[in-house]
C-alpha positions in Angstrom: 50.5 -68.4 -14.2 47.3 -66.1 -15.1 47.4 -64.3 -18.6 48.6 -60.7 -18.4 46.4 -57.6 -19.2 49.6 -55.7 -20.0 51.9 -56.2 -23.4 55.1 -54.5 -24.6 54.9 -50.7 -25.9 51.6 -50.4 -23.4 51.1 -46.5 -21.7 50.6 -47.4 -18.4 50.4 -45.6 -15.0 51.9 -46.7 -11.6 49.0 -46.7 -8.9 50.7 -48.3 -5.7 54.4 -48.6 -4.4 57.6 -45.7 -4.3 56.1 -44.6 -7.9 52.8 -43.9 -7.1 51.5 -41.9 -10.0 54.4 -41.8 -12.6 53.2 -43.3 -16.2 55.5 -44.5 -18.9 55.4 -47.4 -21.8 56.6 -50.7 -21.0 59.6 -51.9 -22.3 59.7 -55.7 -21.1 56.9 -58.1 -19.9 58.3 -60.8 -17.6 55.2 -63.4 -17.6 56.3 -66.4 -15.3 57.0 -63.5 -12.5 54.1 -61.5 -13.5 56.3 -58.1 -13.9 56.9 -55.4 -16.2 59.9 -52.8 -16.9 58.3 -49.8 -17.4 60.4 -46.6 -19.1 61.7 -44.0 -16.1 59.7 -46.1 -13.5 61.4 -47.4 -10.0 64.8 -46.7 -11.0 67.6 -48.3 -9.2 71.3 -47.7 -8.1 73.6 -50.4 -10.1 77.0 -50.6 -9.3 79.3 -51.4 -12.3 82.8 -52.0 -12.8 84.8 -50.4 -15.5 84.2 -51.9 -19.2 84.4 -51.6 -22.7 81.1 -49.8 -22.9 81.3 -48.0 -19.5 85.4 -47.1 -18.9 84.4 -45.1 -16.1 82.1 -47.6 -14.6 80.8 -46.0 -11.2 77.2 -45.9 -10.3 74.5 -46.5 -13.1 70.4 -45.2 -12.7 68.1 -48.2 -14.6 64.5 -49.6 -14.5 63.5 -52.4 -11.9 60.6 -54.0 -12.3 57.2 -53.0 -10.7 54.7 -55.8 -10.1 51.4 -56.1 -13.0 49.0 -55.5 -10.3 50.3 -52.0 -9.8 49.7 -51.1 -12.8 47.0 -49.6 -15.0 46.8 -49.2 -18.9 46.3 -46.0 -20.3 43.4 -45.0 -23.1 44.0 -42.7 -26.0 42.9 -40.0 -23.9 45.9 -40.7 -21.2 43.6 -41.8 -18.3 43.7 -45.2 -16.5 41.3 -47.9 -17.1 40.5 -51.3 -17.0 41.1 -53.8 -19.9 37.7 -55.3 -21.5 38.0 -57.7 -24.6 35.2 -57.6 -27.5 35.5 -59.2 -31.0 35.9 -56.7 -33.7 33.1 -56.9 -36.5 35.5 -56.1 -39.4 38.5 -58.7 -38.8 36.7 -61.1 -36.2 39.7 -61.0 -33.7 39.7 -60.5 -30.0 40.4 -56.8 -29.4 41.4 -55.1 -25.8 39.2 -52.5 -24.9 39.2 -49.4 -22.7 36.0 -50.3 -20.6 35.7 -46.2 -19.7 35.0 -45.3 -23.3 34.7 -48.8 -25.0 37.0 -47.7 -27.7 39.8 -50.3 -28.7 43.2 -49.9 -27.0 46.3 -49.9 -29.8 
């Protein structure tokens, strides 16, 4: 199990599979599988029954889950790059970095 690039409330942008090119922030990061939920991203068809919540029931739209690998964070800017890490002078953490510009992500 490798450590993800990719954390909850990250803009990223799909670049392979059905939603090639859409971006959105992710919602839920499943480590042990190595997959993220991102917002408006490879929606699926669920089938529910009737409920408290849902009286209708009937067909519901909802994220699945697209694989880490096909997906790339976005800068402040909004383009995709890849994650660099850097320790930052002032508070001598580990910061992600944007290794386009070099500026800190989040």
């Amino acid at each position: 199990m490798a450590k993800l690039q990719i954390k909850k409330g990250d803009n990223v942008k799909v670049i392979a599979g059905n939603s090639k090119g859409q971006s959105g922030r992710v919602l839920v990061v499943n480590t042990e599988k190595e997959r993220a939920i991102v917002e408006g991203v490879n929606m699926a068809s669920k089938h529910a029954k009737p409920s408290a919540q849902n009286p209708k029931g009937g067909i519901l739209k909802q994220e699945a889950s697209v694989h880490v690998s096909n997906l790339m964070i976005l800068d402040k800017s909004g383009t995709p790059t890849r994650i660099g890490h850097k320790i930052d002078e002032k508070t001598g953490k580990k910061v992600r970095i944007s290794t386009k510009t070099g500026e800190a992500i989040k």
